[in-house]
Structures are given as structure tokens and as C-alpha cells.
Biopython code that builds the backbone (N, CA, C, O; Angstrom):
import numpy as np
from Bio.PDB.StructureBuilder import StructureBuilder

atoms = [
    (1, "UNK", "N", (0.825, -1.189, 0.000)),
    (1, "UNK", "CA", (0.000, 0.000, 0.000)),
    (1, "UNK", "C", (0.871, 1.256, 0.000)),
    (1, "UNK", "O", (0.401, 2.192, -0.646)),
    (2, "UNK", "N", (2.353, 1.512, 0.753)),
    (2, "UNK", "CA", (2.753, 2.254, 0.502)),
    (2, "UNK", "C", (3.643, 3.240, -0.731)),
    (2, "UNK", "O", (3.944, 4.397, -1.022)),
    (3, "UNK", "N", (3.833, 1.317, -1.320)),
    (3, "UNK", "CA", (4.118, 2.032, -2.675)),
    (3, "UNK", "C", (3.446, 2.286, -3.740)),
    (3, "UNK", "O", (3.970, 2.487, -4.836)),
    (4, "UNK", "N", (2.040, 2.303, -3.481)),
    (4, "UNK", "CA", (0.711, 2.540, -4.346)),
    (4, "UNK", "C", (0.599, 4.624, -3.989)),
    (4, "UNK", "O", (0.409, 5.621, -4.686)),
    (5, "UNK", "N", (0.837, 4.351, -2.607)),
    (5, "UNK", "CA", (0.779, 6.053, -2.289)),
    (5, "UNK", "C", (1.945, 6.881, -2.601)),
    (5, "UNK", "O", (1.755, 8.086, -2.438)),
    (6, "UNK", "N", (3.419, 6.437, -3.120)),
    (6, "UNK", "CA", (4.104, 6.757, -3.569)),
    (6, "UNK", "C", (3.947, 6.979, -5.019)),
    (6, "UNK", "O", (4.422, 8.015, -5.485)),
    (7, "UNK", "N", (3.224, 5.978, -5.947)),
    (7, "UNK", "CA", (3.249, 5.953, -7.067)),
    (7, "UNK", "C", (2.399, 7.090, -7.297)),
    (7, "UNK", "O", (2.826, 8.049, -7.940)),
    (8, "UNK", "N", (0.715, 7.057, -6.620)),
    (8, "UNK", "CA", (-0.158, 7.918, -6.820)),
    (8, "UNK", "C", (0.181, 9.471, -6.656)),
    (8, "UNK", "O", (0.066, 10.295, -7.564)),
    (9, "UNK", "N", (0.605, 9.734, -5.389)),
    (9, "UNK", "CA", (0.569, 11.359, -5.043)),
    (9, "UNK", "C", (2.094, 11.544, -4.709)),
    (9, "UNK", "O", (2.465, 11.896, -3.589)),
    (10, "UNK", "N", (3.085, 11.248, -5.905)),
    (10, "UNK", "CA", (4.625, 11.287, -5.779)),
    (10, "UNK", "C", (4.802, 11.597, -7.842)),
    (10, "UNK", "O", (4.152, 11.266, -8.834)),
    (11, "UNK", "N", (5.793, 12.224, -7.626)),
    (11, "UNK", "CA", (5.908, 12.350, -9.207)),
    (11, "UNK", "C", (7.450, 11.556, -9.369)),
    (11, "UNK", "O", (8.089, 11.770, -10.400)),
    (12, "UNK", "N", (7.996, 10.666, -8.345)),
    (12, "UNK", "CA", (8.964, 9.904, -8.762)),
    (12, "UNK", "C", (9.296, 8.888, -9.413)),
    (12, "UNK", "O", (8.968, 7.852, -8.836)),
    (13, "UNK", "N", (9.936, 8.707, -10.613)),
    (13, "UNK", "CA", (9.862, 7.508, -11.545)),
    (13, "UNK", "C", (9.611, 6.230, -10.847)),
    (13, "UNK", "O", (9.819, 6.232, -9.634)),
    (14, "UNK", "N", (9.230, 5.222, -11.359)),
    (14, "UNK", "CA", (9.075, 4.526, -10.827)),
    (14, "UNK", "C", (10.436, 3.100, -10.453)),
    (14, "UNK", "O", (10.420, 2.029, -9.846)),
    (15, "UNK", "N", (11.465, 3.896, -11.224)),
    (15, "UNK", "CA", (13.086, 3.481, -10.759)),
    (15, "UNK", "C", (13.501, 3.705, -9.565)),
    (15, "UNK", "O", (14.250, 2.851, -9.092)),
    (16, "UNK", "N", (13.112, 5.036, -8.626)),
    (16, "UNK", "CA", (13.544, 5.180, -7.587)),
    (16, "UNK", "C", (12.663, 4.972, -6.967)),
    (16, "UNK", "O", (13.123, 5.160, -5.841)),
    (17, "UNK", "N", (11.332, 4.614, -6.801)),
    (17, "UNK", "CA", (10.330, 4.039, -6.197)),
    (17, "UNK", "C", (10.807, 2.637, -5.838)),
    (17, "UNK", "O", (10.838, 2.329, -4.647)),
    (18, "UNK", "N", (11.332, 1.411, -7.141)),
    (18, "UNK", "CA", (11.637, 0.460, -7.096)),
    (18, "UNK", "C", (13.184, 0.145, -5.985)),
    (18, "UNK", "O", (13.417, -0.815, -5.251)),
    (19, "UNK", "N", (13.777, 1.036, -6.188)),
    (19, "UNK", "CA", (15.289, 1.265, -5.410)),
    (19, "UNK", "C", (14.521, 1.493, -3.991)),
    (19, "UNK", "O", (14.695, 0.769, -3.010)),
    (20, "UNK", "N", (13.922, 2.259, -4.023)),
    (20, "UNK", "CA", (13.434, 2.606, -2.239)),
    (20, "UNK", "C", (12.835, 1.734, -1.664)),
    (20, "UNK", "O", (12.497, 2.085, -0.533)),
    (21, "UNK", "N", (12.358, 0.101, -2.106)),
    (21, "UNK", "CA", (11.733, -0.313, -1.548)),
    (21, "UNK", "C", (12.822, -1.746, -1.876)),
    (21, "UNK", "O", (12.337, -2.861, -2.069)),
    (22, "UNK", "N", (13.943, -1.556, -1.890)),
    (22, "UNK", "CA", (14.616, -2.437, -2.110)),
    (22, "UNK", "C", (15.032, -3.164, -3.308)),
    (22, "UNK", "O", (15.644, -4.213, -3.106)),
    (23, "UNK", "N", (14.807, -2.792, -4.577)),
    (23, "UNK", "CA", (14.236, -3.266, -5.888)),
    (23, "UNK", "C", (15.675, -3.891, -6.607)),
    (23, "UNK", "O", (16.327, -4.049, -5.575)),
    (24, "UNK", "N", (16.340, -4.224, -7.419)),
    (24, "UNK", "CA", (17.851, -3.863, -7.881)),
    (24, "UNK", "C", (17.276, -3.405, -9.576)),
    (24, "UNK", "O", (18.002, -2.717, -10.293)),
    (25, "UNK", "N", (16.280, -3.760, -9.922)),
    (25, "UNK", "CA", (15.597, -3.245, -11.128)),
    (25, "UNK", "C", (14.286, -2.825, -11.008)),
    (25, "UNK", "O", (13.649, -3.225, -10.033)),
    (26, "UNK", "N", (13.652, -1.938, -11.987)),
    (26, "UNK", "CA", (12.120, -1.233, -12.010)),
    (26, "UNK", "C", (11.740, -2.189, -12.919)),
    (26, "UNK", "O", (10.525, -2.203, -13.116)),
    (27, "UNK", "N", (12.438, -3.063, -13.593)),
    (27, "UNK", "CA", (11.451, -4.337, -14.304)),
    (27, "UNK", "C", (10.963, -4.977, -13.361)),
    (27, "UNK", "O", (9.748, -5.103, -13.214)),
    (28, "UNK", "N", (12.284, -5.733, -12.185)),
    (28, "UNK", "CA", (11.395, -6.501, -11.738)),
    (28, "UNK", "C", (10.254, -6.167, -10.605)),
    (28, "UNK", "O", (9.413, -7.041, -10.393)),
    (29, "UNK", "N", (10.180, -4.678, -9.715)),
    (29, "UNK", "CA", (9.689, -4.109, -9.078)),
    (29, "UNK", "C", (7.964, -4.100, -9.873)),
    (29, "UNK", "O", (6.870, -4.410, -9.400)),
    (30, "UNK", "N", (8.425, -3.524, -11.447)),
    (30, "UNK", "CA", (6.879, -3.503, -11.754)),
    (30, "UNK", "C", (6.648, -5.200, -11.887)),
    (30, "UNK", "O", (5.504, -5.381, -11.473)),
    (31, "UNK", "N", (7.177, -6.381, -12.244)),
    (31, "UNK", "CA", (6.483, -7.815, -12.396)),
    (31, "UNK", "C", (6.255, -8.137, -10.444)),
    (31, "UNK", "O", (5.556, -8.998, -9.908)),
    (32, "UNK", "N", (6.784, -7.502, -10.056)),
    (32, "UNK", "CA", (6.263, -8.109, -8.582)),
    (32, "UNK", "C", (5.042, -7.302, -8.150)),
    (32, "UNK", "O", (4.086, -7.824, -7.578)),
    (33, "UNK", "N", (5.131, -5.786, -8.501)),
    (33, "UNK", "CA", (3.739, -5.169, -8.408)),
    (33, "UNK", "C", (2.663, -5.346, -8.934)),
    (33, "UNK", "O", (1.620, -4.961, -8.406)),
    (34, "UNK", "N", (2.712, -6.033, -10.208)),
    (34, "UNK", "CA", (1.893, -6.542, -11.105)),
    (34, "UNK", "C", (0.879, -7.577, -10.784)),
    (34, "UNK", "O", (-0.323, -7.726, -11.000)),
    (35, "UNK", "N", (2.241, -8.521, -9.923)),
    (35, "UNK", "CA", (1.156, -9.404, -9.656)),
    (35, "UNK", "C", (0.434, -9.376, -8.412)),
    (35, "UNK", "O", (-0.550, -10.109, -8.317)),
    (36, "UNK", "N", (0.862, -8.435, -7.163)),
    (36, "UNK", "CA", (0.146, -8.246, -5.976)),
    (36, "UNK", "C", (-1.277, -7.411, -6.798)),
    (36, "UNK", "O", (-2.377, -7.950, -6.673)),
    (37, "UNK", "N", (-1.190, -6.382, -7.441)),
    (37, "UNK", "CA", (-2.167, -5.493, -7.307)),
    (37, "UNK", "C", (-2.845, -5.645, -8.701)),
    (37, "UNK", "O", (-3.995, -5.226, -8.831)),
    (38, "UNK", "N", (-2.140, -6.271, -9.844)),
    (38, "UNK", "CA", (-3.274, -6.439, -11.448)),
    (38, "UNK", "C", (-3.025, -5.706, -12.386)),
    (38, "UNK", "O", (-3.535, -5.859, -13.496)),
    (39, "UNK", "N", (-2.123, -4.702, -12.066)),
    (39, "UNK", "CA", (-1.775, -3.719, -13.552)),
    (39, "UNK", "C", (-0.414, -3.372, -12.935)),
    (39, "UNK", "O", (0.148, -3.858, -11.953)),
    (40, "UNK", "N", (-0.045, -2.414, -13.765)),
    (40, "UNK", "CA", (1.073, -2.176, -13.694)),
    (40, "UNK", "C", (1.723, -1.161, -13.016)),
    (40, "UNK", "O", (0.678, -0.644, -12.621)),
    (41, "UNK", "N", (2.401, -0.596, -12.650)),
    (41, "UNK", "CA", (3.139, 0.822, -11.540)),
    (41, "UNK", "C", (2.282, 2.030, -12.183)),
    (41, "UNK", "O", (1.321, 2.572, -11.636)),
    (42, "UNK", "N", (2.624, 2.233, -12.992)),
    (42, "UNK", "CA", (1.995, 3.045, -13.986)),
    (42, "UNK", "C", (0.710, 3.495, -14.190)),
    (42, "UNK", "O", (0.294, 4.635, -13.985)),
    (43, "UNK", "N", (0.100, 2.539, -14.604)),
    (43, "UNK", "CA", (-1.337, 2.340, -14.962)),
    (43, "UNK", "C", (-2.202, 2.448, -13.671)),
    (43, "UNK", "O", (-3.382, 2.799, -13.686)),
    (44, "UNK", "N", (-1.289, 2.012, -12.213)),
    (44, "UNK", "CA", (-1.777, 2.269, -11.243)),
    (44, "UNK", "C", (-2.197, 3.775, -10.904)),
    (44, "UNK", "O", (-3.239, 4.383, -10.661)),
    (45, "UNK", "N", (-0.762, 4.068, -11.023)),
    (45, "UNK", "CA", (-0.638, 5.652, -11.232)),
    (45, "UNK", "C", (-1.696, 5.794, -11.583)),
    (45, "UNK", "O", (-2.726, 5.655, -10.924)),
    (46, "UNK", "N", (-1.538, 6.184, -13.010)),
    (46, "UNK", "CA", (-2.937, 6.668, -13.437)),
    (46, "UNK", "C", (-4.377, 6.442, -13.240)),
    (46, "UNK", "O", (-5.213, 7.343, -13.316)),
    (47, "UNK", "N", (-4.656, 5.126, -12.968)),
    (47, "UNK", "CA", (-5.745, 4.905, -11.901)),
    (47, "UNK", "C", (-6.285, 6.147, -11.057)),
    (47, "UNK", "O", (-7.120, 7.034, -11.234)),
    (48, "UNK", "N", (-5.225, 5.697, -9.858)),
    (48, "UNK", "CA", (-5.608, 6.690, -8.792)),
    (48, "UNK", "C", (-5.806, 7.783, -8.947)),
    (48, "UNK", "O", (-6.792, 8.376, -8.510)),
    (49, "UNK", "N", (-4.735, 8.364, -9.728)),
    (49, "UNK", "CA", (-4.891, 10.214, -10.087)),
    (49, "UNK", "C", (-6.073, 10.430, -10.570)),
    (49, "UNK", "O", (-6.688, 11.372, -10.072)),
    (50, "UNK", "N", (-6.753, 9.618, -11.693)),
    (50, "UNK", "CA", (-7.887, 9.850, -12.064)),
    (50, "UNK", "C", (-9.276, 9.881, -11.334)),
    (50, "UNK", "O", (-10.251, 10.568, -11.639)),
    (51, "UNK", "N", (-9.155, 9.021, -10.341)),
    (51, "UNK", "CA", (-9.569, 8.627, -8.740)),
    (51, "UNK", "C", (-10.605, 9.571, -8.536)),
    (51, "UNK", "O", (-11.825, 9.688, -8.654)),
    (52, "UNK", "N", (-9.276, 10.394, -8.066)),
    (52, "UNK", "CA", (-8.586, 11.709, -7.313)),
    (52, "UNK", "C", (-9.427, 12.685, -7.842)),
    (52, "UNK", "O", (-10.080, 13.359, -7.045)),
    (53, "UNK", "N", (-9.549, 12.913, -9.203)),
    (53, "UNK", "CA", (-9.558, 13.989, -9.495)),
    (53, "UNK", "C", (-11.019, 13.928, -10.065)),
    (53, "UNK", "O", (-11.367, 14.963, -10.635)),
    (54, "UNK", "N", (-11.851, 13.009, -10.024)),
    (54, "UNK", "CA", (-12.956, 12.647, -10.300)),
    (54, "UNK", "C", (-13.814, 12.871, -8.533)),
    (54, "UNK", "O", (-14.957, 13.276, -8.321)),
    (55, "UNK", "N", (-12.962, 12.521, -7.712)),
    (55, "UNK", "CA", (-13.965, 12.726, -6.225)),
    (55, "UNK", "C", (-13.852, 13.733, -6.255)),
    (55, "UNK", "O", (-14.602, 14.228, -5.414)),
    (56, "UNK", "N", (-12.989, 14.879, -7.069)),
    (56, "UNK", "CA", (-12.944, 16.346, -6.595)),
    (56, "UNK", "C", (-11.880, 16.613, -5.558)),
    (56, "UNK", "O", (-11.784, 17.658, -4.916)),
    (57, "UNK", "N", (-11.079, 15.548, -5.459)),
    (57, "UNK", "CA", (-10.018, 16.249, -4.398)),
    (57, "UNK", "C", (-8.586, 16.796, -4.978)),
    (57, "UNK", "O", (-7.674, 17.400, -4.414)),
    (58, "UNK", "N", (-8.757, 16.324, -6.398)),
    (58, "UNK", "CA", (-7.201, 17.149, -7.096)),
    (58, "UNK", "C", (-6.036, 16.573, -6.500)),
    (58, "UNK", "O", (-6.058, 15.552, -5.813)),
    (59, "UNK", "N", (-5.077, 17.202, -6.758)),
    (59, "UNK", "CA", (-3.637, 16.952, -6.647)),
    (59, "UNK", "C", (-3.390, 16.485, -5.024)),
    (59, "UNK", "O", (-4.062, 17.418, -4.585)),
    (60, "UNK", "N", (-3.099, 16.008, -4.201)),
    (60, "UNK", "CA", (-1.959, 16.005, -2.685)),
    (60, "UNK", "C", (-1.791, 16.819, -2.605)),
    (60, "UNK", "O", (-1.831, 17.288, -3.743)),
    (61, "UNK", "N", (-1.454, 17.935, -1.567)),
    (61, "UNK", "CA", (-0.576, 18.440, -1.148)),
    (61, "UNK", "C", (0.526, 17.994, -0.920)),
    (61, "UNK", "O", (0.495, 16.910, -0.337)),
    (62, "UNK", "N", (2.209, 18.669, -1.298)),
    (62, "UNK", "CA", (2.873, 18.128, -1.098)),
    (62, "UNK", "C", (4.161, 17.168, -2.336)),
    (62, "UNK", "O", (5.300, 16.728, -2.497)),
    (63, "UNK", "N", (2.587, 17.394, -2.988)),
    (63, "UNK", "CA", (2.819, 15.894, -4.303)),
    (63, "UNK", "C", (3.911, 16.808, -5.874)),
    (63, "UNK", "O", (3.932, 16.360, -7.020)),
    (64, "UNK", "N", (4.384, 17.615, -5.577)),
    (64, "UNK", "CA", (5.206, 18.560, -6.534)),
    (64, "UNK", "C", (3.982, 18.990, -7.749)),
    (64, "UNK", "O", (4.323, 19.470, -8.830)),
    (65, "UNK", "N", (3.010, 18.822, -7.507)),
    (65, "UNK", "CA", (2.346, 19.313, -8.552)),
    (65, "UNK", "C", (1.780, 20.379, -8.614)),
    (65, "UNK", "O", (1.774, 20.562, -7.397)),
    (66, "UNK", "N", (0.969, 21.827, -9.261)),
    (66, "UNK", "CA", (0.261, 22.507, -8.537)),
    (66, "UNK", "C", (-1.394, 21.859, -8.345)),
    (66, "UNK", "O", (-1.932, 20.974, -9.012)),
    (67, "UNK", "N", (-1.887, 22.561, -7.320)),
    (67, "UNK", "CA", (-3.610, 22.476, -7.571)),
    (67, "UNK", "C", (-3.809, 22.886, -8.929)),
    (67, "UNK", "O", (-2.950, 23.427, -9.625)),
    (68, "UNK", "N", (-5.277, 22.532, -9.364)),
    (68, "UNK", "CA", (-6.157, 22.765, -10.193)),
    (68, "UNK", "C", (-7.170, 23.453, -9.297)),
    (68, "UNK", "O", (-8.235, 23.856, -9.764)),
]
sb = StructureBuilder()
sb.init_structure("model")
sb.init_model(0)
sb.init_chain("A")
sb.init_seg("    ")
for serial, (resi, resn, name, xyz) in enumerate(atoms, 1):
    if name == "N":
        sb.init_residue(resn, " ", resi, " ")
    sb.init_atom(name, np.array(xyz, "f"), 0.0, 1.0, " ", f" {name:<3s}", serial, name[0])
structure = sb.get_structure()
């Protein structure tokens, strides 16, 4: 879960996402994420943001992005 909240409201590739959680590659970080959660680092990403921005809550604070 925490690297779902990293992926979502973090604008960090998902290379140093994979390194921070111990990874030695973002290939195999996304085939191990893949198979806990069903898609991919990415696609997760985009998931959520879309989530997000559909309940009306926009960007994180925090998340390097500005509000909308």
C-alpha cells in the first residue's frame, strides 16, 4: 500500500520508487507489483490520479504538482 501512495501522489519515476523499496531493477519491481495489485506501476498511477480527481479532491498536497 505504501508504494501505491508513492506511485499515486509522488511524481517519482518509478526506478527510484523500485530502489526505495529495495528493488535492484524497475522491471522486476513492476512484475512483482503486477502481480500483488493487477496492472502495472503506472497504470496504477494513473488509476488513482484519475480517482482523485474525479472525487474532486485534485492533486496532494505536497505531491510537486500545482492544484487545479
Amino acid at each position: 500500500m505504501e508504494a501505491e501512495r508513492f506511485l499515486a501522489h509522488g511524481d517519482q519515476p518509478v526506478s527510484r520508487i523500485a530502489a526505495q523499496f529495495g528493488f535492484t531493477s524497475a522491471t522486476n519491481y513492476s512484475k512483482f507489483f503486477h502481480q500483488l495489485i493487477g496492472q502495472s506501476p503506472i497504470s496504477s498511477r494513473a488509476t488513482v490520479r484519475r480517482r482523485s480527481s474525479e472525487d474532486g479532491r485534485g492533486d496532494m498536497p505536497g505531491s510537486g504538482r500545482p492544484r487545479r
